[in-house]
N, CA, C and O atoms as CSV, one atom per row, in Angstrom:
chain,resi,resn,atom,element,x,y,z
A,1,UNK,N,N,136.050,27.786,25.997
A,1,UNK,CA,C,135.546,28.952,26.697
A,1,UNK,C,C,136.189,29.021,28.079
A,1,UNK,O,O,136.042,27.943,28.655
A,2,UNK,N,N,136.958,30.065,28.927
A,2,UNK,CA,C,137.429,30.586,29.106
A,2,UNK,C,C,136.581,30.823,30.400
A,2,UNK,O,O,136.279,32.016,30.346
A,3,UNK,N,N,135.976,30.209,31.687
A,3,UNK,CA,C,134.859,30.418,32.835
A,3,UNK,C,C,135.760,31.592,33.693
A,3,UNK,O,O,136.932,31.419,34.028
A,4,UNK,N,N,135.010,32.746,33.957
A,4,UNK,CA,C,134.905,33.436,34.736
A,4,UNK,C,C,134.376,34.195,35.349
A,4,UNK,O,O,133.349,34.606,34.807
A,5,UNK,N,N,134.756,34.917,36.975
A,5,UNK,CA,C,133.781,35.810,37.935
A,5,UNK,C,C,134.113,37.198,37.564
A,5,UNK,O,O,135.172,37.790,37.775
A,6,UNK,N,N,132.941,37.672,36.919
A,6,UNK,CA,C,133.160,38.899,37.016
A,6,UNK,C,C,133.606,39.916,37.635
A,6,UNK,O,O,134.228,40.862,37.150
A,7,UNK,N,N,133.096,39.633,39.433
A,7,UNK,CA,C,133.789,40.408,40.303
A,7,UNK,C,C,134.911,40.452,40.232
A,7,UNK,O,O,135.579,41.482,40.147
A,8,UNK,N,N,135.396,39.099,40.261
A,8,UNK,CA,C,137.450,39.011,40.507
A,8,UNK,C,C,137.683,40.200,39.146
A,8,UNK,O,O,138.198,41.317,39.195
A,9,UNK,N,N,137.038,39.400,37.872
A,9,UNK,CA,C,137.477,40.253,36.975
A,9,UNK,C,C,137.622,41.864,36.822
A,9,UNK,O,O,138.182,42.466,35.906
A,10,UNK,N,N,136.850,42.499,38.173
A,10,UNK,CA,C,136.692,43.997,38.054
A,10,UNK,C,C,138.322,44.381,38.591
A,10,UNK,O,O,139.017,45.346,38.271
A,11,UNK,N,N,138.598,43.359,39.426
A,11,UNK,CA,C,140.188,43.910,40.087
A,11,UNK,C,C,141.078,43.978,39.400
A,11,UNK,O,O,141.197,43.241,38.421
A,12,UNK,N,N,141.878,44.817,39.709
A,12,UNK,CA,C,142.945,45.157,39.028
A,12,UNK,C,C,143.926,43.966,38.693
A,12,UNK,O,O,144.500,43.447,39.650
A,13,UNK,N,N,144.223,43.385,37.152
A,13,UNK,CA,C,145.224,42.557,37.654
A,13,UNK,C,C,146.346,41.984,38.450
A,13,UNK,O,O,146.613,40.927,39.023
A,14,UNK,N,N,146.768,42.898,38.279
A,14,UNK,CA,C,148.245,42.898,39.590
A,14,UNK,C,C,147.816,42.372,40.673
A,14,UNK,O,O,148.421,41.454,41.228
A,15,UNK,N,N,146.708,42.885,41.123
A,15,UNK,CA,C,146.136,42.852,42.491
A,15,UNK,C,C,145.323,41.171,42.702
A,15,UNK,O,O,145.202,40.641,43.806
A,16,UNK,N,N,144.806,40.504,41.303
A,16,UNK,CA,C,144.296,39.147,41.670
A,16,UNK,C,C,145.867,38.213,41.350
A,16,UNK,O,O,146.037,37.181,41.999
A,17,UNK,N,N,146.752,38.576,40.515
A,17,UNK,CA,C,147.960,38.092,40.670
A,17,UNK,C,C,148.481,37.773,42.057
A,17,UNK,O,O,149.085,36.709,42.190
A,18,UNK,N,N,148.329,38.517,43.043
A,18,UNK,CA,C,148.720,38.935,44.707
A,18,UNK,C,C,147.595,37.830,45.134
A,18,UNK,O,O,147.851,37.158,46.133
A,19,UNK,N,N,146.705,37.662,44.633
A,19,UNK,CA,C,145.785,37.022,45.411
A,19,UNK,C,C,145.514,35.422,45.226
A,19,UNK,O,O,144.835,34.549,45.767
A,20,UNK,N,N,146.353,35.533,44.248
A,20,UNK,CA,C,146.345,33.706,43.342
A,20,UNK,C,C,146.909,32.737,44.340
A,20,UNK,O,O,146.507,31.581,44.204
A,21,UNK,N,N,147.971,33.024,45.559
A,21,UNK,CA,C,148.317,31.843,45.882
A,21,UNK,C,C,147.239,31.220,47.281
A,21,UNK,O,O,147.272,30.308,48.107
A,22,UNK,N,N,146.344,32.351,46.906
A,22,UNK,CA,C,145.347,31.835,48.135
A,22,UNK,C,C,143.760,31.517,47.599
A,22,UNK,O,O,142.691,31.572,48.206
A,23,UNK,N,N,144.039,31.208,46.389
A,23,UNK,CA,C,142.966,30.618,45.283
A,23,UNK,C,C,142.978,29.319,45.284
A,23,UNK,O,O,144.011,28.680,45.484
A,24,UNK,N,N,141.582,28.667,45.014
A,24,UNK,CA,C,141.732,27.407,44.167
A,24,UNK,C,C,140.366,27.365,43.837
A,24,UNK,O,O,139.341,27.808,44.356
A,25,UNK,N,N,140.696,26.557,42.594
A,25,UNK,CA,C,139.342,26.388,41.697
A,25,UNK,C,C,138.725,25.093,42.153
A,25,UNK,O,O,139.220,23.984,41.953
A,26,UNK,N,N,137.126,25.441,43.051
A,26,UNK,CA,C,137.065,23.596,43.773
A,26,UNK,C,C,135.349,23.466,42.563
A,26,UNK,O,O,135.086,24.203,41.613
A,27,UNK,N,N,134.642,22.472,43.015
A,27,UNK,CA,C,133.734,21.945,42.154
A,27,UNK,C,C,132.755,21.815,42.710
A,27,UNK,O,O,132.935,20.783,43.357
A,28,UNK,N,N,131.872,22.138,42.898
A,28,UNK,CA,C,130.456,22.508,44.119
A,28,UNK,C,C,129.039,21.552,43.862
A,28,UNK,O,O,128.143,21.736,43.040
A,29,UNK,N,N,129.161,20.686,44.675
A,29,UNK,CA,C,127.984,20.119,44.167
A,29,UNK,C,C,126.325,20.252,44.448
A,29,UNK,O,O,126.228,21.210,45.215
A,30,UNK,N,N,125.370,19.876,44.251
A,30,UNK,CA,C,124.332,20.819,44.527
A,30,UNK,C,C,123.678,20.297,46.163
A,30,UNK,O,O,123.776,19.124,46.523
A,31,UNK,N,N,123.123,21.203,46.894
A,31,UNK,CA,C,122.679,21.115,48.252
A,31,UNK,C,C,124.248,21.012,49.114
A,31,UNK,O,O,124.346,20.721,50.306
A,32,UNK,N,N,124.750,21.148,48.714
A,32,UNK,CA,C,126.472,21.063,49.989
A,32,UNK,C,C,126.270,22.663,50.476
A,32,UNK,O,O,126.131,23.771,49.958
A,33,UNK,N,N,126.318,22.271,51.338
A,33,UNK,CA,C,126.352,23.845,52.581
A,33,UNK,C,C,127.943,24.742,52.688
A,33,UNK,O,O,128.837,24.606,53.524
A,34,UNK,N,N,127.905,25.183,52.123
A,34,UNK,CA,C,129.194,26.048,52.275
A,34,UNK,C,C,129.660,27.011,54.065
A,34,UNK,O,O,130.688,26.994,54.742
A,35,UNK,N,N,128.800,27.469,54.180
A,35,UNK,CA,C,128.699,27.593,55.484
A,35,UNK,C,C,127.047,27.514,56.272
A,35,UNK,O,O,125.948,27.148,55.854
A,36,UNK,N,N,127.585,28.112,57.735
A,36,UNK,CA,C,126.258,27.625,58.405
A,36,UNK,C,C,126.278,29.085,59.241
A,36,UNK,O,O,127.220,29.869,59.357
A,37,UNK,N,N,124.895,29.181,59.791
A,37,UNK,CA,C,124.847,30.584,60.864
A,37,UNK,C,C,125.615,30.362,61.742
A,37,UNK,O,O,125.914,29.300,62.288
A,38,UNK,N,N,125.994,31.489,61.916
A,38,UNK,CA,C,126.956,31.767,63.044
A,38,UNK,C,C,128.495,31.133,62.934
A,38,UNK,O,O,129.238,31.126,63.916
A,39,UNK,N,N,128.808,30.718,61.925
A,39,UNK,CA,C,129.598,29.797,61.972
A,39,UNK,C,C,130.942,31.131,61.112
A,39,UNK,O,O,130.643,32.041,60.339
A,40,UNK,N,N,132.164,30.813,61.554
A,40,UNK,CA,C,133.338,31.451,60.924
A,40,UNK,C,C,133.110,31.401,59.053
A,40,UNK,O,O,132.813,30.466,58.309
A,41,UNK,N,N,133.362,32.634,58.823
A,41,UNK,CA,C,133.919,32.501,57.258
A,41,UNK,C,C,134.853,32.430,56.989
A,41,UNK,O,O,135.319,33.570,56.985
A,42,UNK,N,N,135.939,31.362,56.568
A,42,UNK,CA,C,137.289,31.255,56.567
A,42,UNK,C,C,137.581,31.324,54.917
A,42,UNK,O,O,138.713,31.425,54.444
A,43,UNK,N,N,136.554,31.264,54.264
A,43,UNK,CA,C,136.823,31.264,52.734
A,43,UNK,C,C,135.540,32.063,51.979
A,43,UNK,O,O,134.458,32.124,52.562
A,44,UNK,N,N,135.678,32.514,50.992
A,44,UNK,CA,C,134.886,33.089,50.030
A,44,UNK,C,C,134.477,32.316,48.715
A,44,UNK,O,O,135.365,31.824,48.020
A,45,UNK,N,N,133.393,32.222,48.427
A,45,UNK,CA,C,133.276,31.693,47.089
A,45,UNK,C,C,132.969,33.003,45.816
A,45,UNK,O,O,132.253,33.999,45.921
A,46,UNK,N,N,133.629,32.638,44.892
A,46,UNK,CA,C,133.401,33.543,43.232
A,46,UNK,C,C,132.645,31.873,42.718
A,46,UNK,O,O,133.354,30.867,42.690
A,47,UNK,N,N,131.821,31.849,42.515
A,47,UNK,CA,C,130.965,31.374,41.128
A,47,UNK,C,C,131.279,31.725,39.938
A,47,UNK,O,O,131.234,32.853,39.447
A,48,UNK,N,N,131.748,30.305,39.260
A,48,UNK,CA,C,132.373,30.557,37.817
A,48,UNK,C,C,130.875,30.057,36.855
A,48,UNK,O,O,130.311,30.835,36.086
A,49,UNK,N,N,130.473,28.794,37.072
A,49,UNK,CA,C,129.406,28.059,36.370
A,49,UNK,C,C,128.569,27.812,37.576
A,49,UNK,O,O,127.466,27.562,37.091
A,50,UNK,N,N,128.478,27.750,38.696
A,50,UNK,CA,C,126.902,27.318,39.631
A,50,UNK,C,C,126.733,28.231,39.895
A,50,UNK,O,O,127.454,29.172,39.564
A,51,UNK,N,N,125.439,28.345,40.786
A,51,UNK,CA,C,124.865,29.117,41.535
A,51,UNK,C,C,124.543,28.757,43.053
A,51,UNK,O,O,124.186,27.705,43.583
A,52,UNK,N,N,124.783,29.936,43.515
A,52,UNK,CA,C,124.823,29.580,45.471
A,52,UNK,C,C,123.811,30.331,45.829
A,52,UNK,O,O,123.484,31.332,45.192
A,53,UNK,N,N,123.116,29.852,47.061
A,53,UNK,CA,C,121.821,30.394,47.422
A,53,UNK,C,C,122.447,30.850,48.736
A,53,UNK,O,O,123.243,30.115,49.320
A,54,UNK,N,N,121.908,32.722,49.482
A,54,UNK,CA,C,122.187,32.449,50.272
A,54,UNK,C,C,120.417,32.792,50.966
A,54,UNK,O,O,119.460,33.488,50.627
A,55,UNK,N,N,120.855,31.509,52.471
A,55,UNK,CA,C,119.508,31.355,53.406
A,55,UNK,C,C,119.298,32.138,54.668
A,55,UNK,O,O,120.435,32.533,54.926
A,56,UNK,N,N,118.864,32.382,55.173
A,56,UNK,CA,C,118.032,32.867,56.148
A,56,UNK,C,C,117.315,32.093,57.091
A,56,UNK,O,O,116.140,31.805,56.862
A,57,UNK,N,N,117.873,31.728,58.106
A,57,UNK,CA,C,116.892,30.630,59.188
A,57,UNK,C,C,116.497,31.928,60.014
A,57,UNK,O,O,117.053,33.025,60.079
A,58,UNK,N,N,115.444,31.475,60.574
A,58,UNK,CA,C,114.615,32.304,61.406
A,58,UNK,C,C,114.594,31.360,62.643
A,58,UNK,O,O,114.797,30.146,62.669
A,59,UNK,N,N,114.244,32.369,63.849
A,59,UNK,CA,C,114.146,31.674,64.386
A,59,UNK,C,C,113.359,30.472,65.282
A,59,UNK,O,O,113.634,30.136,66.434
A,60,UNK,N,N,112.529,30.044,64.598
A,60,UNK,CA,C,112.098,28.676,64.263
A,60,UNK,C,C,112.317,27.498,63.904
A,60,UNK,O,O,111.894,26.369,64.154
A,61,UNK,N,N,113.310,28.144,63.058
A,61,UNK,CA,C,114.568,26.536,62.136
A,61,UNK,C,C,114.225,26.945,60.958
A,61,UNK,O,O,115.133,26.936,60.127
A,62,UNK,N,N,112.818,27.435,60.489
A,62,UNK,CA,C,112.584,27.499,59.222
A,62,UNK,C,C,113.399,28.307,57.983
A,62,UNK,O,O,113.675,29.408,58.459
A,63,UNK,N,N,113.732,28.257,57.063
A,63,UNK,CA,C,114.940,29.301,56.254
A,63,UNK,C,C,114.028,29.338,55.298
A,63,UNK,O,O,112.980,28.769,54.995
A,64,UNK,N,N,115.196,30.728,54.652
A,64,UNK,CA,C,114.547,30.822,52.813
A,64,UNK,C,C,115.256,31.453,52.202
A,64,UNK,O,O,116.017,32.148,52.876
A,65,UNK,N,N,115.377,31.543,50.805
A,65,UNK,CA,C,116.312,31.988,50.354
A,65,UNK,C,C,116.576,33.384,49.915
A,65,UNK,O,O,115.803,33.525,48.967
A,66,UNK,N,N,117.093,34.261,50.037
A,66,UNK,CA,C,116.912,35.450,50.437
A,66,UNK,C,C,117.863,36.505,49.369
A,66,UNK,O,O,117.861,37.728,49.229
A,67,UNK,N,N,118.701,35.335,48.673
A,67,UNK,CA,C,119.517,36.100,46.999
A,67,UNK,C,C,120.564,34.568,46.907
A,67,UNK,O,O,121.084,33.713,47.624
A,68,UNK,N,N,120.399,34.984,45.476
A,68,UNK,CA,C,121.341,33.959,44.662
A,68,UNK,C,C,122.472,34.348,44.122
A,68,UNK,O,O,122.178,35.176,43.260
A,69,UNK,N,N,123.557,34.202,44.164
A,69,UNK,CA,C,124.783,34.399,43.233
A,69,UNK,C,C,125.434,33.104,42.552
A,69,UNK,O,O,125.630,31.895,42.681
A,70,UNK,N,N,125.680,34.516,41.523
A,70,UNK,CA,C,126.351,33.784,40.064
A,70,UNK,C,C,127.696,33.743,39.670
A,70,UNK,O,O,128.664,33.623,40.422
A,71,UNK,N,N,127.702,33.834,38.622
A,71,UNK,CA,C,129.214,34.314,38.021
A,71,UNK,C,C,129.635,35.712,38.020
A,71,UNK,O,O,130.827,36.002,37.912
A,72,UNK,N,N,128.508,36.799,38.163
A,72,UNK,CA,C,129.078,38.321,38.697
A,72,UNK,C,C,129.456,38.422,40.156
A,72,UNK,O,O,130.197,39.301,40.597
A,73,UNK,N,N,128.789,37.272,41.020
A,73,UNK,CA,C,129.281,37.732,42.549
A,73,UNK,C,C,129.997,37.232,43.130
A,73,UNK,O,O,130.985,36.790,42.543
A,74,UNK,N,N,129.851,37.021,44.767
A,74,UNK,CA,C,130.308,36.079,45.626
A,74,UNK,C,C,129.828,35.674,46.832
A,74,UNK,O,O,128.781,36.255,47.117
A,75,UNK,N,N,130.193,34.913,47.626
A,75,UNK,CA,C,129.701,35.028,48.629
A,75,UNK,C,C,130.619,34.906,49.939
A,75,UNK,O,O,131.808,34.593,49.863
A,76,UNK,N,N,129.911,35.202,51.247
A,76,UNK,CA,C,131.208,35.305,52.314
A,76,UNK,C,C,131.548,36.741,52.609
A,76,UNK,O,O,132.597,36.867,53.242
A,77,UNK,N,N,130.900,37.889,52.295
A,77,UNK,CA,C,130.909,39.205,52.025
A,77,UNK,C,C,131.646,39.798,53.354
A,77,UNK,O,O,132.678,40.466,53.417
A,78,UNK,N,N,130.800,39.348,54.382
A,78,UNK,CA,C,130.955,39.348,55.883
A,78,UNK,C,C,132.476,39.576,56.623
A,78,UNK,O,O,132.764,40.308,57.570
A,79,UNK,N,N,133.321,38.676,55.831
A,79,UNK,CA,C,134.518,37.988,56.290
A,79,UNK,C,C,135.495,39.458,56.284
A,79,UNK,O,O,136.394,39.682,57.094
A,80,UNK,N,N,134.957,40.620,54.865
A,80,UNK,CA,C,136.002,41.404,54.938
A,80,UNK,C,C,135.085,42.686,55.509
A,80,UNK,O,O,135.622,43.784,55.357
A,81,UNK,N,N,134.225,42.683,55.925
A,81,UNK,CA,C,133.561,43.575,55.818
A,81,UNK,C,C,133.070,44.076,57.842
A,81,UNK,O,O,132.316,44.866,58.411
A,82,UNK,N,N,134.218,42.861,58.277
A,82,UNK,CA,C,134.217,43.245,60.172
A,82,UNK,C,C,133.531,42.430,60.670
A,82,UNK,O,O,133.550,42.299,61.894
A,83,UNK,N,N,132.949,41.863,60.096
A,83,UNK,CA,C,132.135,40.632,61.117
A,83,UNK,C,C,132.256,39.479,60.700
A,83,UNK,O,O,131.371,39.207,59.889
A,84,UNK,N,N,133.437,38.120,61.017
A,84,UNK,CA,C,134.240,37.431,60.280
A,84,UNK,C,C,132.970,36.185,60.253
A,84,UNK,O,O,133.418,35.186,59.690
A,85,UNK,N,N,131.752,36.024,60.639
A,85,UNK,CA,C,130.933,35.096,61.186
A,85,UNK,C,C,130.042,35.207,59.992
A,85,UNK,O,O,130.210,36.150,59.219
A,86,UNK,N,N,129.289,34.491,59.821
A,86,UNK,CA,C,127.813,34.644,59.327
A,86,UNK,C,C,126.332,34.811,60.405
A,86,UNK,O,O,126.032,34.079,61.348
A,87,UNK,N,N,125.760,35.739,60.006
A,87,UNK,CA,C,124.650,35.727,60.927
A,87,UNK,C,C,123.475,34.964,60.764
A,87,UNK,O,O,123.596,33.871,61.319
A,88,UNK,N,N,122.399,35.121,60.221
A,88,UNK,CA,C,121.141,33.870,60.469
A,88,UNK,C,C,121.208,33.438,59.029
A,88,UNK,O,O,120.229,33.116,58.354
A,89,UNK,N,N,122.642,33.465,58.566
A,89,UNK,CA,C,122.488,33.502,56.973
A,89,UNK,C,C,123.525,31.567,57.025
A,89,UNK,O,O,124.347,31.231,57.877
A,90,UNK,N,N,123.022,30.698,55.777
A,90,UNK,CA,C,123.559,29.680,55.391
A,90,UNK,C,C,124.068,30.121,54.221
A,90,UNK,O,O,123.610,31.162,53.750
A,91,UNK,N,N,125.387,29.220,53.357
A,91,UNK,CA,C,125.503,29.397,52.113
A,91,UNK,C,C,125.240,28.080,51.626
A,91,UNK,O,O,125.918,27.111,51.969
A,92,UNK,N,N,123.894,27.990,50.522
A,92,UNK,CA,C,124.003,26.601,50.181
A,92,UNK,C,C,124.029,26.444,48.455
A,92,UNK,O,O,123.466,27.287,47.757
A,93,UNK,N,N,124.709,25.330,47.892
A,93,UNK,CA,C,124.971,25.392,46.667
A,93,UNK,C,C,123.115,25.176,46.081
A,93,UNK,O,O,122.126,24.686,46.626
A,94,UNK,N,N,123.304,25.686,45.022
A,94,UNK,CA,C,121.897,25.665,43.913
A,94,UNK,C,C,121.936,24.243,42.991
A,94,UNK,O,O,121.406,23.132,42.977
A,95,UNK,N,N,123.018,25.113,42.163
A,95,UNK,CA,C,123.366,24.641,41.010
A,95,UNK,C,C,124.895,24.252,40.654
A,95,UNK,O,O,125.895,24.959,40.529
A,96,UNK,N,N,124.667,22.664,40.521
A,96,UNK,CA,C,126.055,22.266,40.546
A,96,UNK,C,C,127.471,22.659,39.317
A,96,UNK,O,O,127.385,22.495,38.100
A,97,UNK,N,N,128.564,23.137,39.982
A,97,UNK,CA,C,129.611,23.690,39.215
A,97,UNK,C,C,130.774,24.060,39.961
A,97,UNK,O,O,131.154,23.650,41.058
A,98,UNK,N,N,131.448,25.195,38.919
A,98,UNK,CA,C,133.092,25.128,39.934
A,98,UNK,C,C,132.737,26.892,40.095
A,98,UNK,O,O,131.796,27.490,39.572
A,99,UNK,N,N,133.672,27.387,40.867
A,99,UNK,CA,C,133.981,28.484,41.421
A,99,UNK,C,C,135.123,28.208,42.309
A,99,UNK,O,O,135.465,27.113,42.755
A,100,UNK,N,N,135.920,29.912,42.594
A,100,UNK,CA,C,136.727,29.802,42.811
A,100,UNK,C,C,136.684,30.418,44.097
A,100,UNK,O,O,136.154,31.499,44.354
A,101,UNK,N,N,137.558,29.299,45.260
A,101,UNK,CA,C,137.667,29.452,46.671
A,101,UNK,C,C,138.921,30.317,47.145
A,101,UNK,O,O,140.078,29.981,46.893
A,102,UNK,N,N,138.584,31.439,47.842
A,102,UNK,CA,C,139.475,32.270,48.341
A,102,UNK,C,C,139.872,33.002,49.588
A,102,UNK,O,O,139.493,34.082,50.043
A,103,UNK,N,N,140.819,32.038,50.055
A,103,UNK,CA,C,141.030,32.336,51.128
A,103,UNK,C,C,140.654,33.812,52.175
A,103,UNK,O,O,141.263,34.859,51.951
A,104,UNK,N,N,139.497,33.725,53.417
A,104,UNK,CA,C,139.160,35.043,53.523
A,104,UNK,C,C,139.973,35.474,54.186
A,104,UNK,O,O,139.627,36.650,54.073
A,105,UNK,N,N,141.493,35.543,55.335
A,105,UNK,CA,C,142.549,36.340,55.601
A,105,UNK,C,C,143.306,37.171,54.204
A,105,UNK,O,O,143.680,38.326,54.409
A,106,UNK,N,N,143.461,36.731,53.185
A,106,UNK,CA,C,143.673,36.366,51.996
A,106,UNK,C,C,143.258,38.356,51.351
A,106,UNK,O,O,143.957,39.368,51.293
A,107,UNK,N,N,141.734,38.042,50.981
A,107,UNK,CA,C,140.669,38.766,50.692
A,107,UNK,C,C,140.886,39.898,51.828
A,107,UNK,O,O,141.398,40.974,51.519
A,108,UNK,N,N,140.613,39.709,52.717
A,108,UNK,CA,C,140.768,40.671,54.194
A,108,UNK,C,C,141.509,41.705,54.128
A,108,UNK,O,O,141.210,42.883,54.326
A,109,UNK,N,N,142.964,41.011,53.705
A,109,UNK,CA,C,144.555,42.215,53.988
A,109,UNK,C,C,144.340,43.084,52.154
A,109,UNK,O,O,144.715,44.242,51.975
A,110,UNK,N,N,143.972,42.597,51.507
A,110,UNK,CA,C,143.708,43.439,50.279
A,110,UNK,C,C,142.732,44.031,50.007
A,110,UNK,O,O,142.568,44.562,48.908
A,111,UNK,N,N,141.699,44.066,51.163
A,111,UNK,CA,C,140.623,44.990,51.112
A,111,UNK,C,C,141.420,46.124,51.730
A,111,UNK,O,O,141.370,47.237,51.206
A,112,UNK,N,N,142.217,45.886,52.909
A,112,UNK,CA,C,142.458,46.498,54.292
A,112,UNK,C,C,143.641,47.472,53.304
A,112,UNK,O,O,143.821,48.688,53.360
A,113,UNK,N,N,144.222,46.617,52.561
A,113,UNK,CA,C,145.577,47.627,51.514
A,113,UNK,C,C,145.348,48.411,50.410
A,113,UNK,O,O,146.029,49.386,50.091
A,114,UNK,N,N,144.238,47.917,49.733
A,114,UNK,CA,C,144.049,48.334,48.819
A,114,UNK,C,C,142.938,49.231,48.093
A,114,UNK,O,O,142.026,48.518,47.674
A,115,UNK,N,N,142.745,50.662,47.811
A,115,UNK,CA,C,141.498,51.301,47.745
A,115,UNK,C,C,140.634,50.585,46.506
A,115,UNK,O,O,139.491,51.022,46.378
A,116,UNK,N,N,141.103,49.397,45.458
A,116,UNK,CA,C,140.280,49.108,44.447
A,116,UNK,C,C,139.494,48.192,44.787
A,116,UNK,O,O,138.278,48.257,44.604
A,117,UNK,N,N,140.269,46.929,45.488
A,117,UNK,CA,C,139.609,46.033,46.082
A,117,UNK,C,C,138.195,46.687,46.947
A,117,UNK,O,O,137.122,46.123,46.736
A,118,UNK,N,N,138.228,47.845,47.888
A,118,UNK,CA,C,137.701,48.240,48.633
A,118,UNK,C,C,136.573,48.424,47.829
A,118,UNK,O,O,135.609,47.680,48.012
A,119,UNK,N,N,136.519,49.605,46.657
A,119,UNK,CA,C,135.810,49.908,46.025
A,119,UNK,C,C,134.948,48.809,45.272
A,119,UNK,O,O,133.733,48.987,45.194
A,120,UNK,N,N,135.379,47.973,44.859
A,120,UNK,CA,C,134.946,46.770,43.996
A,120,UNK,C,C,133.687,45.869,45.233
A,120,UNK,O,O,132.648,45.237,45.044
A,121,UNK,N,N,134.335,46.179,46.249
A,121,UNK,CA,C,133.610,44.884,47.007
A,121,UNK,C,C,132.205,46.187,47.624
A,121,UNK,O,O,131.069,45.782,47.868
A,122,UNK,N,N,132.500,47.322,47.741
A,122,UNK,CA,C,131.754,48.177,48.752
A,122,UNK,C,C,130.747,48.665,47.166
A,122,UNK,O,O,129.770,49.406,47.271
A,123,UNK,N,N,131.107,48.224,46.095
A,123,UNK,CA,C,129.981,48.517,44.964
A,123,UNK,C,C,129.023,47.492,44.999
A,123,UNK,O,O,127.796,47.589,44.984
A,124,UNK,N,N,129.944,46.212,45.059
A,124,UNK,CA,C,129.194,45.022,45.103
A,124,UNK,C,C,128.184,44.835,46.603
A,124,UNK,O,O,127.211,44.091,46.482
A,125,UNK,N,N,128.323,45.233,47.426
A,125,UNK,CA,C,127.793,45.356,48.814
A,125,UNK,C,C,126.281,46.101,48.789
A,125,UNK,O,O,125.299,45.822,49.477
A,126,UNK,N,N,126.407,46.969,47.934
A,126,UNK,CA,C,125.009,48.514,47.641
A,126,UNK,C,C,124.198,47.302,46.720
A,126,UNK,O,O,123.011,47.104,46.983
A,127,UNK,N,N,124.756,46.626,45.811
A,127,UNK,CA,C,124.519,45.716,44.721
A,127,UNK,C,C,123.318,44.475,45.070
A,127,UNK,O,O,122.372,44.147,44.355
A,128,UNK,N,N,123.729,43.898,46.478
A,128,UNK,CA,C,123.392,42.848,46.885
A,128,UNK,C,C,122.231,43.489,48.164
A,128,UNK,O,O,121.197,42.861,48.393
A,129,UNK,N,N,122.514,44.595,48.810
A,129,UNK,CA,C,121.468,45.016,49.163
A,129,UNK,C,C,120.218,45.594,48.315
A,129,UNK,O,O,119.010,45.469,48.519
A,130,UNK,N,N,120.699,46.057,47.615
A,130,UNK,CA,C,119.695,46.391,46.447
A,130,UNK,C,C,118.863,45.328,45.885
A,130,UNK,O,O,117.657,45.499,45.707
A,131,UNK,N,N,119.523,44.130,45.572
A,131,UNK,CA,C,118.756,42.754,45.102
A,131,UNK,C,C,117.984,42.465,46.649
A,131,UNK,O,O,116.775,42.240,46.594
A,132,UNK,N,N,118.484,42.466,47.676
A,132,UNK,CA,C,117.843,41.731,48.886
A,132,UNK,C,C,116.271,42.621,48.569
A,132,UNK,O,O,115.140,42.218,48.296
A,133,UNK,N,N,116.830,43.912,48.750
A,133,UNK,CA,C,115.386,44.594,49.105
A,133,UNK,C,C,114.377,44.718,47.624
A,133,UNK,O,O,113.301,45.316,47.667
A,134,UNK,N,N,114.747,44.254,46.707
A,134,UNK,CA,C,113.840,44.285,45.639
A,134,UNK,C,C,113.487,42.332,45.906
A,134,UNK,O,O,112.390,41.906,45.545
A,135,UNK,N,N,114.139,41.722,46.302
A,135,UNK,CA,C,113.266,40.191,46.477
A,135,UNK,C,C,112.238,40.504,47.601
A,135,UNK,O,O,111.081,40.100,47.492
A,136,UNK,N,N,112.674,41.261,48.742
A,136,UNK,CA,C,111.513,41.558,49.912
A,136,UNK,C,C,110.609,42.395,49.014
A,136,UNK,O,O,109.409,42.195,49.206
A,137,UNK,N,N,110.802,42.948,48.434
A,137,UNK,CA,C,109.469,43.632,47.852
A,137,UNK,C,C,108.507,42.677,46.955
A,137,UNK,O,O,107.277,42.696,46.991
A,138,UNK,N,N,109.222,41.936,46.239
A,138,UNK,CA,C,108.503,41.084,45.235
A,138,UNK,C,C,107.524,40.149,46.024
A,138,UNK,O,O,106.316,40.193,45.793
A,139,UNK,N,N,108.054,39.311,46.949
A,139,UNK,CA,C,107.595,38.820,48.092
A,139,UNK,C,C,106.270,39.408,48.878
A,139,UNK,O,O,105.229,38.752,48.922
A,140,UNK,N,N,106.406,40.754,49.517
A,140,UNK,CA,C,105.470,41.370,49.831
A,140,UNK,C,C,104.538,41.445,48.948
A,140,UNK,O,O,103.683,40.579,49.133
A,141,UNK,N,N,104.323,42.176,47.986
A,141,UNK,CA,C,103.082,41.903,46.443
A,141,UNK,C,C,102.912,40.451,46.337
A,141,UNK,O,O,101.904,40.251,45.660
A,142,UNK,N,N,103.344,39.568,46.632
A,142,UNK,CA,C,102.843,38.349,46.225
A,142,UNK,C,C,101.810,37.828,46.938
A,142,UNK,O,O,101.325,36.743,46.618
């Protein structure tokens, strides 16, 4: 079987061809912090087999987890999207597995070139707000 991210998979081939030499497939183990608040996003994760949580510290110290991605998403959204940082947000692994690491200058200039990439990531963007605000709702009723 054949592991893959759906997202990458929405792009046009040609276009993840262009993007391969700033790929690599790494192996994620569970609780490893991918990034931290405030901290630079220099890479993106696609989830092939784990799952990544992303957190929310408040400011207290206390966090929570606020959406999960899989093998349809990614994470690091931020990096192409103008604000190269993370804000009160952590990325921490769930569930141990591989996904594929991609360079975010990389990701950046083929958002910035390309209208599919654009489209792909700005669908996925409505996507992940949409999940945020249906977990705040679930939350609230609880």
């Amino acid at each position: 079987m054949t592991l893959t991210n759906r997202l990458l998979s929405a792009l046009p081939p040609a276009i993840v061809t262009e993007l391969a030499p700033g790929m690599a497939t790494v192996v994620l183990s569970k609780g490893e912090r991918l990034h931290e608040p405030e901290s630079v996003i220099a890479a993106l994760y696609f989830p092939l087999d784990c799952v990544l949580a992303i957190t929310l510290t408040m400011s207290d110290g206390a966090s929570a987890a606020i959406g999960l991605v899989g093998s349809r998403e990614m994470i690091g959204l931020n990096a192409v999207l103008g604000h190269k940082a993370t804000t009160q947000t952590a990325y921490v692994v769930q569930i141990t597995g591989s996904a594929i690491k991609l360079e975010a200058p990389v990701l950046l200039a083929a958002f910035d070139r390309y209208p599919a990439v654009r489209a792909v990531l700005l669908r996925y963007t409505q996507v992940l707000i949409a999940q945020m605000a249906q977990n705040t709702a679930c939350i609230a009723v609880a």
